[in-house]
C-alpha positions as CSV (number, residue, x, y, z in Angstrom):
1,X,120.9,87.6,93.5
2,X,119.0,85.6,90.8
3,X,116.6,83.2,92.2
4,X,115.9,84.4,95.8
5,X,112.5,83.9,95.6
6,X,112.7,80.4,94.8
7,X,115.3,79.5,96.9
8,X,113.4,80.8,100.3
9,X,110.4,78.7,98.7
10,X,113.0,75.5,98.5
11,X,114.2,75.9,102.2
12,X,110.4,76.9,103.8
13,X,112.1,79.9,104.7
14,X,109.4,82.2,102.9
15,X,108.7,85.9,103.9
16,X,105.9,87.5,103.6
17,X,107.2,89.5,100.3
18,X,108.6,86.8,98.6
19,X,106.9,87.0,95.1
20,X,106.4,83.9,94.2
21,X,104.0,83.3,97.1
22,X,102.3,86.8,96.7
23,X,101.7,85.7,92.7
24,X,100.2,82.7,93.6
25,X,98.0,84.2,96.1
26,X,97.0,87.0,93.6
27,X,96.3,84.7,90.6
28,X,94.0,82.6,92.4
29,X,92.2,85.3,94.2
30,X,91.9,86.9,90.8
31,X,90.2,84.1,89.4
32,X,87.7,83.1,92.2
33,X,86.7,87.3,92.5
34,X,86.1,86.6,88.7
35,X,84.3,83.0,89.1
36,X,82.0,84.8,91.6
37,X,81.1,88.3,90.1
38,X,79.6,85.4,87.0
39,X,77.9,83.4,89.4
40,X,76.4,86.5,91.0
41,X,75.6,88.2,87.2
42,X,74.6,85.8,85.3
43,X,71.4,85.8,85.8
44,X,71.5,89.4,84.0
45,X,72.8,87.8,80.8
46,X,70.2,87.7,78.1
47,X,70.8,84.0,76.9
48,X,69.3,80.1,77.2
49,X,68.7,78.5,80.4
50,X,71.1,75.3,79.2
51,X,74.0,77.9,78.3
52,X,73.7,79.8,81.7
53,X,73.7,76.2,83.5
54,X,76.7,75.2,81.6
55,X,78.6,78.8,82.8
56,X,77.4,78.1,86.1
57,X,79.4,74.6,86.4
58,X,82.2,76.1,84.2
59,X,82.9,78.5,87.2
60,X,82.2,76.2,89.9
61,X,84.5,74.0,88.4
62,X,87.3,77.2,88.3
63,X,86.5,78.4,91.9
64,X,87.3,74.8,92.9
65,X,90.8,74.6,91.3
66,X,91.9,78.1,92.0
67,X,90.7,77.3,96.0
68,X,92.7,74.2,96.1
69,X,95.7,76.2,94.6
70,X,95.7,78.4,97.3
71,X,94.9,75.6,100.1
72,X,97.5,73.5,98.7
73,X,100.3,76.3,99.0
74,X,98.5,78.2,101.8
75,X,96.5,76.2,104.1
76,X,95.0,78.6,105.9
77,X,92.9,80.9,103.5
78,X,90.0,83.0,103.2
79,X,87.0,81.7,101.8
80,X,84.7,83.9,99.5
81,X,81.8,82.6,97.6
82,X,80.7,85.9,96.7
83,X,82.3,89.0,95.8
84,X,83.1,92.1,98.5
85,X,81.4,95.3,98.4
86,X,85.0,97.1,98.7
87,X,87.5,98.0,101.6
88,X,85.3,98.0,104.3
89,X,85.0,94.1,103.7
90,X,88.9,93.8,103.1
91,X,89.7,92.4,106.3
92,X,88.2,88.6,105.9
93,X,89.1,85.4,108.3
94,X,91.1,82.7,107.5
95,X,88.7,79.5,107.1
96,X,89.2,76.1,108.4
97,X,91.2,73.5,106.0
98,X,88.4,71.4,106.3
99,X,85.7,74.3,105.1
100,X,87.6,75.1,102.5
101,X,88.1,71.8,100.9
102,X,84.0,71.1,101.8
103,X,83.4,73.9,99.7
104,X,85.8,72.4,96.7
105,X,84.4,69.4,96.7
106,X,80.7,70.8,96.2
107,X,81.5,72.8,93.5
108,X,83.1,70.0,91.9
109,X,79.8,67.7,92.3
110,X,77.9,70.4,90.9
111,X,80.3,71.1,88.0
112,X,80.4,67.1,87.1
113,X,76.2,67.1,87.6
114,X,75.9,69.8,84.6
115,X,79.1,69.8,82.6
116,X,78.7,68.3,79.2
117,X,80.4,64.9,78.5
118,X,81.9,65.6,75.3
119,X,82.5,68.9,73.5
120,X,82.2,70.0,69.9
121,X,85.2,71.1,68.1
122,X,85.2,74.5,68.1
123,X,85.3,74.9,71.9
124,X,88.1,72.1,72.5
125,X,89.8,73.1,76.3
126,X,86.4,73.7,78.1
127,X,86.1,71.9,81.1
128,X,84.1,69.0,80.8
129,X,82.5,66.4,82.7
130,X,85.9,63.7,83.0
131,X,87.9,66.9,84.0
132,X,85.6,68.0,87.0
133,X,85.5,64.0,87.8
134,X,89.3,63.8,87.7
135,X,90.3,66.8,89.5
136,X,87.9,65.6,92.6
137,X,89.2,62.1,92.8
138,X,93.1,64.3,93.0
139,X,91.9,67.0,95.7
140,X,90.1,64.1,97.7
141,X,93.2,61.7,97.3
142,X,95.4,65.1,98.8
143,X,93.1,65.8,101.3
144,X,92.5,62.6,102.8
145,X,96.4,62.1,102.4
146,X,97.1,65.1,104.6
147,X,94.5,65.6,106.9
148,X,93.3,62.1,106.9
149,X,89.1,62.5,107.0
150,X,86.6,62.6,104.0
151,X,85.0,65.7,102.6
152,X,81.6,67.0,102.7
153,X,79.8,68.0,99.8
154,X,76.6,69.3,100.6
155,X,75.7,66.3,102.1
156,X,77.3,63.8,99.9
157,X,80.5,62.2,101.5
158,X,83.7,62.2,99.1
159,X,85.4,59.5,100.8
160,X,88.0,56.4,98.8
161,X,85.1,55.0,97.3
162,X,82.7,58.0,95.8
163,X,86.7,59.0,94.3
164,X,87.0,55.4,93.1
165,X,83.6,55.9,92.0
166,X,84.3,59.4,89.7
167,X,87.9,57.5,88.6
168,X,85.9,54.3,87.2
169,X,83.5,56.5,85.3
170,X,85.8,58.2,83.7
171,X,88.0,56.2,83.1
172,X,84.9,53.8,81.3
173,X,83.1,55.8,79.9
174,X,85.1,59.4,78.9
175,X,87.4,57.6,76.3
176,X,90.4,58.8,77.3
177,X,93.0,56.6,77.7
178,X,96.8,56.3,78.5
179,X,99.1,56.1,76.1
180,X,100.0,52.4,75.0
181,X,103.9,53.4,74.3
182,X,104.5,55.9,76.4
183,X,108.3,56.1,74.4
């Protein structure tokens, strides 16, 4: 009996209560209902114009990754940018692959426009700049890999060579490296 879950995950034989699935789908969802209720309150928040900015791209940056979690695994999902009002609103429709991954890849260029390049000690495991870089070059490498086509950023085209673009940057200029040994 031990390991179900992942074994209907291993022969795409996967039921609508396996759990695995139904964590996945409630982990991200969790996180982008938490990305949006910020965006939507932040301008309550009694503090500096530059820290609200940064919080801003900061959950961008997560609605982006927990929204290519689910498309990844999913496909087909529903697409929120703002919170719902309650059960009335539960019932949402699926959105297109390609709306979905539009949507990443403009919170990604806003993230990288205001996320700082480096960070001070203290808050070492914020998102930066080089992450928000790297993790747009990856969704547009899967996406173009899968469905073949170029994403749409509010107008700016992520194709191969805006990602090459993002990838030399950071790779130049973020000073991280790979290791020389990887032994």
């Amino acid at each position: 009996n031990d390991g179900m879950d992942e074994n209907q995950l291993n022969t795409f034989n996967i039921p609508t209560t396996n759990l695995l699935a139904h964590a996945i789908w409630k982990k991200n969802y969790f996180g982008i209902y938490r990305a949006n209720l910020l965006l939507e309150k932040i301008d309550e928040i009694d503090a500096s114009d530059e820290f609200k900015t940064r919080v801003i791209a900061e959950c961008k940056f997560l609605r982006a990754y927990f929204y290519w979690e689910l498309a990844r695994f999913f496909e087909n999902v529903v697409l929120l940018t703002n919170t719902i009002a309650g059960p009335s609103e539960y019932s949402q429709p699926q959105a297109s692959p390609e709306d979905v991954y539009n949507q990443i890849a403009a919170d990604l260029v806003d993230a990288i426009n205001d996320l700082p390049e480096t960070l001070p000690t203290s808050e070492l495991g914020r998102v930066t700049k080089w992450a928000a870089e790297g993790l747009l070059a990856r969704v547009y490498l899967f996406y173009n890999g899968v469905y073949g086509s170029d994403m749409d950023a509010n107008g700016t085209v992520i194709n191969q060579a805006k990602a090459l673009e993002y990838l030399e940057d950071l790779i130049a200029n973020s000073g991280h490296d790979l290791s020389e040994n990887y032994e």
